[in-house]
N, CA, C and O atoms as a printed pandas DataFrame, in Angstrom:
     atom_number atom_name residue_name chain_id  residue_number  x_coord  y_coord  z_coord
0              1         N          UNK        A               1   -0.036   -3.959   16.250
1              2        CA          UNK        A               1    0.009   -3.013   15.162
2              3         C          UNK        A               1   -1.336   -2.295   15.061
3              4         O          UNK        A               1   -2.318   -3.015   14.881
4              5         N          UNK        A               2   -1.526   -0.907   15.157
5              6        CA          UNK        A               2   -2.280   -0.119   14.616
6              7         C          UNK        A               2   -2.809   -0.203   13.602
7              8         O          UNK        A               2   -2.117   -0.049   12.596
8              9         N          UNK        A               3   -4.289   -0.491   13.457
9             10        CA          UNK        A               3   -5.130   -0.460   11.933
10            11         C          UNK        A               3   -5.192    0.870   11.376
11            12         O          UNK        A               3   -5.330    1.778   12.196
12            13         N          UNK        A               4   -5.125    1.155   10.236
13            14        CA          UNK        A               4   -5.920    2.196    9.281
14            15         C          UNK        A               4   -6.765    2.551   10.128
15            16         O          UNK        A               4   -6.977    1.792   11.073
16            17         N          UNK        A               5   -7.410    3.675   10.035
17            18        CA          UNK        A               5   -8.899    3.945   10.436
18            19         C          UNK        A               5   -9.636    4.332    9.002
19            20         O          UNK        A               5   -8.926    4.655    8.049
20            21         N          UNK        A               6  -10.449    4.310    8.928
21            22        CA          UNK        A               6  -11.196    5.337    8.055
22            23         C          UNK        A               6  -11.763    6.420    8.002
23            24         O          UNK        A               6  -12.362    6.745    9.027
24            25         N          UNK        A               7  -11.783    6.974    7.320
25            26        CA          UNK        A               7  -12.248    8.867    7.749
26            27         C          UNK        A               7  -13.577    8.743    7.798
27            28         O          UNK        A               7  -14.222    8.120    6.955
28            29         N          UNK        A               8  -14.038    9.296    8.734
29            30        CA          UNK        A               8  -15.698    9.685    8.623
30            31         C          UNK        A               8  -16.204   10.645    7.651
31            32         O          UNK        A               8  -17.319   10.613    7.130
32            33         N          UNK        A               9  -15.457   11.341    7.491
33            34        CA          UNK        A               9  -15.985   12.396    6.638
34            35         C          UNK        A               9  -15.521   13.059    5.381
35            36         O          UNK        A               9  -14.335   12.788    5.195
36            37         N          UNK        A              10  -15.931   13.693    4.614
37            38        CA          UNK        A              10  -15.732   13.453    3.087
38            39         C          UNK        A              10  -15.949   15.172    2.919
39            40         O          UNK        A              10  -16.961   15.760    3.301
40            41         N          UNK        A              11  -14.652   15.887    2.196
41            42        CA          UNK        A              11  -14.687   17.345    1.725
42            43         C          UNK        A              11  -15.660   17.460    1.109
43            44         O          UNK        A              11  -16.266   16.520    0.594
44            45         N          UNK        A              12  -16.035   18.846    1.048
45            46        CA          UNK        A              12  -17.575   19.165   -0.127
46            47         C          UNK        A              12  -16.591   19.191   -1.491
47            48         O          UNK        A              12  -16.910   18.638   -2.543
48            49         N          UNK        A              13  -15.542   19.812   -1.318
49            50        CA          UNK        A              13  -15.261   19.498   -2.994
50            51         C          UNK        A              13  -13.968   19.221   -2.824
51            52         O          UNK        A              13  -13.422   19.947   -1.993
52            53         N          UNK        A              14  -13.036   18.108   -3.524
53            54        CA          UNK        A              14  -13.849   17.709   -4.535
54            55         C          UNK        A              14  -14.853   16.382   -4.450
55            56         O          UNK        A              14  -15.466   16.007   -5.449
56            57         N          UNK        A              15  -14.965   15.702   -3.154
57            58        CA          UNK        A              15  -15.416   14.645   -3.137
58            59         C          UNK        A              15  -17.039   14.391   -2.969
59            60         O          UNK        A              15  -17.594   13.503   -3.617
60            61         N          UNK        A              16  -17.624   15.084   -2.219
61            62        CA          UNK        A              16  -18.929   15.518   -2.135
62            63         C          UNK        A              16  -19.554   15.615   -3.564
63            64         O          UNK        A              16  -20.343   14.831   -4.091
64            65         N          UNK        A              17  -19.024   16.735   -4.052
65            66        CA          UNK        A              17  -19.342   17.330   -5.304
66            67         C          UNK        A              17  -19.476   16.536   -6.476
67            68         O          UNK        A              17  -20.398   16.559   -7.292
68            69         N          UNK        A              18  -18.169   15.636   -6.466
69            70        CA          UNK        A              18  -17.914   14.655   -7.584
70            71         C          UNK        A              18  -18.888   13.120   -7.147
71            72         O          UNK        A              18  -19.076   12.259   -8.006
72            73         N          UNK        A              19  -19.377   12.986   -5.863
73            74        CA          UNK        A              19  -20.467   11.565   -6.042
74            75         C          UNK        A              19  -21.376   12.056   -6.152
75            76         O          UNK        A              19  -22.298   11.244   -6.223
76            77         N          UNK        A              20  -21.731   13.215   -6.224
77            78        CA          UNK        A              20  -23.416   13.743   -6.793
78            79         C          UNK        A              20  -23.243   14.063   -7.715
79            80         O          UNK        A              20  -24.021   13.479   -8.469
80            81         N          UNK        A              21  -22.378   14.982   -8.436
81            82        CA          UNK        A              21  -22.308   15.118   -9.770
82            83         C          UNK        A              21  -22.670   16.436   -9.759
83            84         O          UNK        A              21  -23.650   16.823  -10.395
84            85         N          UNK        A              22  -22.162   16.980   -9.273
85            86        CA          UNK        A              22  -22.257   18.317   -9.463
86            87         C          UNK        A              22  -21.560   19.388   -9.188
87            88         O          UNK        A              22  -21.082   19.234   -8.064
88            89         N          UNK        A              23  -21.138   20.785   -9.810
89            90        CA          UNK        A              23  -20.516   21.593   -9.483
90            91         C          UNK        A              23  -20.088   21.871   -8.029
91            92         O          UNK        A              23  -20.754   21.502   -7.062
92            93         N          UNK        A              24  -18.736   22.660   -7.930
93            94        CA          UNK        A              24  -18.503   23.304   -7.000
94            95         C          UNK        A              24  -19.616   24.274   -6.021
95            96         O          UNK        A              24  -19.777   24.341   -4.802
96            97         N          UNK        A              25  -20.241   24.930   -7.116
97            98        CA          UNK        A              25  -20.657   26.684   -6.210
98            99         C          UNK        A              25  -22.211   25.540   -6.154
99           100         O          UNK        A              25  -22.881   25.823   -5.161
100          101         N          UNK        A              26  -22.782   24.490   -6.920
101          102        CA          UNK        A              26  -23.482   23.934   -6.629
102          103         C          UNK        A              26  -23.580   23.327   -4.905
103          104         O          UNK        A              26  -24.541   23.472   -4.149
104          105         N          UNK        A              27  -22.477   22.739   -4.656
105          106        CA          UNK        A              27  -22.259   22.183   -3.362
106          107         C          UNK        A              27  -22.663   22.898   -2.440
107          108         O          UNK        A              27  -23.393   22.629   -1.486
108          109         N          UNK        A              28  -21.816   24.488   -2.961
109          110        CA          UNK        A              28  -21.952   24.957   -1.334
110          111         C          UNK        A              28  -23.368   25.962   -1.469
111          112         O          UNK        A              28  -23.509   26.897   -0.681
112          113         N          UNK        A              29  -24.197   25.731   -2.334
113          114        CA          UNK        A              29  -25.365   26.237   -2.097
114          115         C          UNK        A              29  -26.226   25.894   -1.967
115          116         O          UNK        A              29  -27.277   26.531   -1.894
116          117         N          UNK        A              30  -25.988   24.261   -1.863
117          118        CA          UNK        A              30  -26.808   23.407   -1.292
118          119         C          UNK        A              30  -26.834   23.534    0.272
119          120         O          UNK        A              30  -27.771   23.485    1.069
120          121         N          UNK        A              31  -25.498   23.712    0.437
121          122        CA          UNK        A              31  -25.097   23.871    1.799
122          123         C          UNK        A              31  -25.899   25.194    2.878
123          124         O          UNK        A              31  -26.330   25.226    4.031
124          125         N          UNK        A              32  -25.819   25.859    2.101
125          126        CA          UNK        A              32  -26.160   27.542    2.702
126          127         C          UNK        A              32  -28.063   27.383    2.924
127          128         O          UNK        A              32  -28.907   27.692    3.766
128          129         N          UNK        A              33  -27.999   26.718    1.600
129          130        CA          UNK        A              33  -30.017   26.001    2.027
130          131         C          UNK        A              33  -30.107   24.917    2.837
131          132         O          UNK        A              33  -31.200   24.351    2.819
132          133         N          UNK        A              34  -29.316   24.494    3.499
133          134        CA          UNK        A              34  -29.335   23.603    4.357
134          135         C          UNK        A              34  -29.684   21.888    4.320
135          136         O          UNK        A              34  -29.958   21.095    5.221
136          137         N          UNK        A              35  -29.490   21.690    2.411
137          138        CA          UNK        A              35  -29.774   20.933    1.943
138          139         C          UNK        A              35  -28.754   19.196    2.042
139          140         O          UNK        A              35  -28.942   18.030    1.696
140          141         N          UNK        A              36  -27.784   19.920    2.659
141          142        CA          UNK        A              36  -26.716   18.682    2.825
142          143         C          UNK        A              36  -26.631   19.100    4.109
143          144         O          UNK        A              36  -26.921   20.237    4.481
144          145         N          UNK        A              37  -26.210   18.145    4.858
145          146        CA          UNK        A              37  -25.821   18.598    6.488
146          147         C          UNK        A              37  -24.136   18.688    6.741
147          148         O          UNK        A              37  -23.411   17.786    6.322
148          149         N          UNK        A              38  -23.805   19.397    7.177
149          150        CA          UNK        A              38  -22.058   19.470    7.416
150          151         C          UNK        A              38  -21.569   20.043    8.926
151          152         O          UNK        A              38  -22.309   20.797    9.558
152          153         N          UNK        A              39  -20.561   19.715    9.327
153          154        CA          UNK        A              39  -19.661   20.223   10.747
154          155         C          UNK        A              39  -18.813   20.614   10.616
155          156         O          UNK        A              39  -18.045   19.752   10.186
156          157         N          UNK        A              40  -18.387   21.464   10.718
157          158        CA          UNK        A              40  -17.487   22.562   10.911
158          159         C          UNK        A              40  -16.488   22.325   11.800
159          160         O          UNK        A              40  -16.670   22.519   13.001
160          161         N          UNK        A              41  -15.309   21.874   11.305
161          162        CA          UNK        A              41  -14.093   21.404   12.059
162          163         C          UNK        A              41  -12.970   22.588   11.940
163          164         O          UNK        A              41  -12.745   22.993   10.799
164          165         N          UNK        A              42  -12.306   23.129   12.939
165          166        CA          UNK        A              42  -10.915   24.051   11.973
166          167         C          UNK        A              42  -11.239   25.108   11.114
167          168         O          UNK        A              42  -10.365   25.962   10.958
168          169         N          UNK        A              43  -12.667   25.284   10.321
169          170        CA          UNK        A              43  -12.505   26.152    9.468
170          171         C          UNK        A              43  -13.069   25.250    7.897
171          172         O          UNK        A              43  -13.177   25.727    6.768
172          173         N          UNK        A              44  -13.271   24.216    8.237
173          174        CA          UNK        A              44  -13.293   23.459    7.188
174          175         C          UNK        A              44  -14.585   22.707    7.296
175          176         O          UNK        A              44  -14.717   22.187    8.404
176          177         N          UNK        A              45  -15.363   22.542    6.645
177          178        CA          UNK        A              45  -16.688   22.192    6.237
178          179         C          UNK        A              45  -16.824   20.682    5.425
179          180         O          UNK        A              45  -16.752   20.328    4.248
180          181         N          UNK        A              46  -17.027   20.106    6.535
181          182        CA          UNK        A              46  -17.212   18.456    6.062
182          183         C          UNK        A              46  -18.200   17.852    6.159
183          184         O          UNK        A              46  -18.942   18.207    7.075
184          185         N          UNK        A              47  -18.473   17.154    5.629
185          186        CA          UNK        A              47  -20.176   16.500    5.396
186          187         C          UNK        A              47  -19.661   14.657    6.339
187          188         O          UNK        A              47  -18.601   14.126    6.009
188          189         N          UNK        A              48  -20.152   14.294    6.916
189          190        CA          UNK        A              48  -20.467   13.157    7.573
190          191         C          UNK        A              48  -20.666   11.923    6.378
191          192         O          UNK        A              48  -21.699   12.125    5.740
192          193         N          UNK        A              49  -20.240   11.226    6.123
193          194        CA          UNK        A              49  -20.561   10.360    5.324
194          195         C          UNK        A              49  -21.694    9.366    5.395
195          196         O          UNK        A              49  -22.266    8.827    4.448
196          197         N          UNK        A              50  -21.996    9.166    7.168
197          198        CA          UNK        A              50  -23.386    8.356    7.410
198          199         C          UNK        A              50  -24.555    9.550    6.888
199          200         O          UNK        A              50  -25.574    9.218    6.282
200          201         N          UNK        A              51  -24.256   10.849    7.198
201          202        CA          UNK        A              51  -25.587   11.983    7.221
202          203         C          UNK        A              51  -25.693   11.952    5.582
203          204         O          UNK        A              51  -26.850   11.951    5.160
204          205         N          UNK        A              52  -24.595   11.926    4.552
205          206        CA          UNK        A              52  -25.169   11.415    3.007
206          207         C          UNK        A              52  -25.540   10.253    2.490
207          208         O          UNK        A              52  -26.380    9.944    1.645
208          209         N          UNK        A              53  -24.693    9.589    3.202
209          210        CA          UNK        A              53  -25.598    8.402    2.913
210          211         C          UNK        A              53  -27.573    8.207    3.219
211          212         O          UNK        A              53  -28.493    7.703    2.575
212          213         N          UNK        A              54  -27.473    8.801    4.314
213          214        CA          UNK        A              54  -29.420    8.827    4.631
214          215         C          UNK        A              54  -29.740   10.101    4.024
215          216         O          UNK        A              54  -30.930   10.340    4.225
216          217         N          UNK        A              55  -29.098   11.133    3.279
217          218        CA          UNK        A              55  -29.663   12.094    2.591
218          219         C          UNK        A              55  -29.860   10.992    1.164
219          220         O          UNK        A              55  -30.986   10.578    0.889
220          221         N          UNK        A              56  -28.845   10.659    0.465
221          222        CA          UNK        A              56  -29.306   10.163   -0.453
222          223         C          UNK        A              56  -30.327    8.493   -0.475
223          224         O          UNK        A              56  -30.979    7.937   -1.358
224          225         N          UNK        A              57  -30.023    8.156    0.953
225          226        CA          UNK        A              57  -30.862    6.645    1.066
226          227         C          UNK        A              57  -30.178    5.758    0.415
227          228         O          UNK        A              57  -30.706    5.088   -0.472
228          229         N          UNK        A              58  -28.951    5.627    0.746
229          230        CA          UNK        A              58  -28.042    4.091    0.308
230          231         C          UNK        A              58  -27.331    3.727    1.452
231          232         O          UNK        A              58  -27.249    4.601    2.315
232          233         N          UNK        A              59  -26.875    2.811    1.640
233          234        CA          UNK        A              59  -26.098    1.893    2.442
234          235         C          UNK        A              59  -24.521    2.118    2.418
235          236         O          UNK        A              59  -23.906    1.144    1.984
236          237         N          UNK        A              60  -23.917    2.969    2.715
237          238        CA          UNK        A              60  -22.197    3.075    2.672
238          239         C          UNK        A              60  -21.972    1.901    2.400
239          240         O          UNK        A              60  -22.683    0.986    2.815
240          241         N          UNK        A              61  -20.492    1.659    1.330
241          242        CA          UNK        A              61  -20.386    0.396    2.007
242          243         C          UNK        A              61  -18.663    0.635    2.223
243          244         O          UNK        A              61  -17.970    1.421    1.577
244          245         N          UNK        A              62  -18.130   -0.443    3.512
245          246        CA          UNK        A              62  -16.910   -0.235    3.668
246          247         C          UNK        A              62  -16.202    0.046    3.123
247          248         O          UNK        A              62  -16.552    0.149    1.947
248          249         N          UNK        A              63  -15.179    0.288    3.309
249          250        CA          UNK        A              63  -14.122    0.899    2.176
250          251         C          UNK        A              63  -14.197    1.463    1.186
251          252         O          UNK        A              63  -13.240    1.918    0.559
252          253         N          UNK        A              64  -15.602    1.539    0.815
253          254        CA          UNK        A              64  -15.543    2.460   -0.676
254          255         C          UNK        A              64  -15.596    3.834   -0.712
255          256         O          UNK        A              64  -15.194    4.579   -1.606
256          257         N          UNK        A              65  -16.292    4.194    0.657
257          258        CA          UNK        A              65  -17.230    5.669    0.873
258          259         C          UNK        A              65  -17.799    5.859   -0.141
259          260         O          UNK        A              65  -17.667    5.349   -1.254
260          261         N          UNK        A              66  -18.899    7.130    0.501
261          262        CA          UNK        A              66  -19.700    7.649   -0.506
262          263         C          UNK        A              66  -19.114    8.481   -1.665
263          264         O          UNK        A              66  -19.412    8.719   -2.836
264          265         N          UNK        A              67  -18.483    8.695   -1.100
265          266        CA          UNK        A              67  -17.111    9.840   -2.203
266          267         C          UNK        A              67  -16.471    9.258   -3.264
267          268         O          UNK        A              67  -15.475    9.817   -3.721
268          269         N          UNK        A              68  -16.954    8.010   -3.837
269          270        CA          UNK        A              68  -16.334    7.220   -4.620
270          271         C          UNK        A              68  -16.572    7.126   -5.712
271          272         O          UNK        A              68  -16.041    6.329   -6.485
272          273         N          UNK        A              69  -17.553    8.056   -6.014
273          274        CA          UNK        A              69  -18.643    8.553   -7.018
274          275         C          UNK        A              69  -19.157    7.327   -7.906
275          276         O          UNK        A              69  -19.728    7.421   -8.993
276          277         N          UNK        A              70  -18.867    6.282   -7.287
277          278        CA          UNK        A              70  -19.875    5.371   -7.710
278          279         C          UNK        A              70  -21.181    4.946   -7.320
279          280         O          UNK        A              70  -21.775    3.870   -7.250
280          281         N          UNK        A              71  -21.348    5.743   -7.166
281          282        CA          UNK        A              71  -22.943    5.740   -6.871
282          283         C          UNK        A              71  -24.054    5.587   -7.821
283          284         O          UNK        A              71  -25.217    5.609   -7.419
């Protein structure tokens, strides 16, 4: 049987947005200053969940992601 995987990567909004705590047009102008790092898949702009985790300096932890806005 096939495991789950987990996603590597986490939308700028709403999930990005909502574990920092901050607006939408906030996100992506963090983005445009080059202040969050993201890859460009399809058209779609996703942030790496290891690259926020060492932007903000915490430890992911399994299953929760950073997007869990418990941070």
């Amino acid at each position: 049987m096939k495991q789950p995987t987990e996603c590597m990567t986490l939308r700028l909004w709403p999930e990005v947005a909502r574990a920092l705590g901050v607006s939408r047009s906030t996100i992506y102008k963090a983005v445009k200053r080059g202040e969050i790092p993201v890859v460009k898949i399809g058209g779609r702009l996703l942030v790496p969940k290891a690259a926020l985790a060492r932007l903000l300096m915490v430890e992911p932890q399994p299953g929760s992601g950073v997007g869990d806005a418990r941070l």
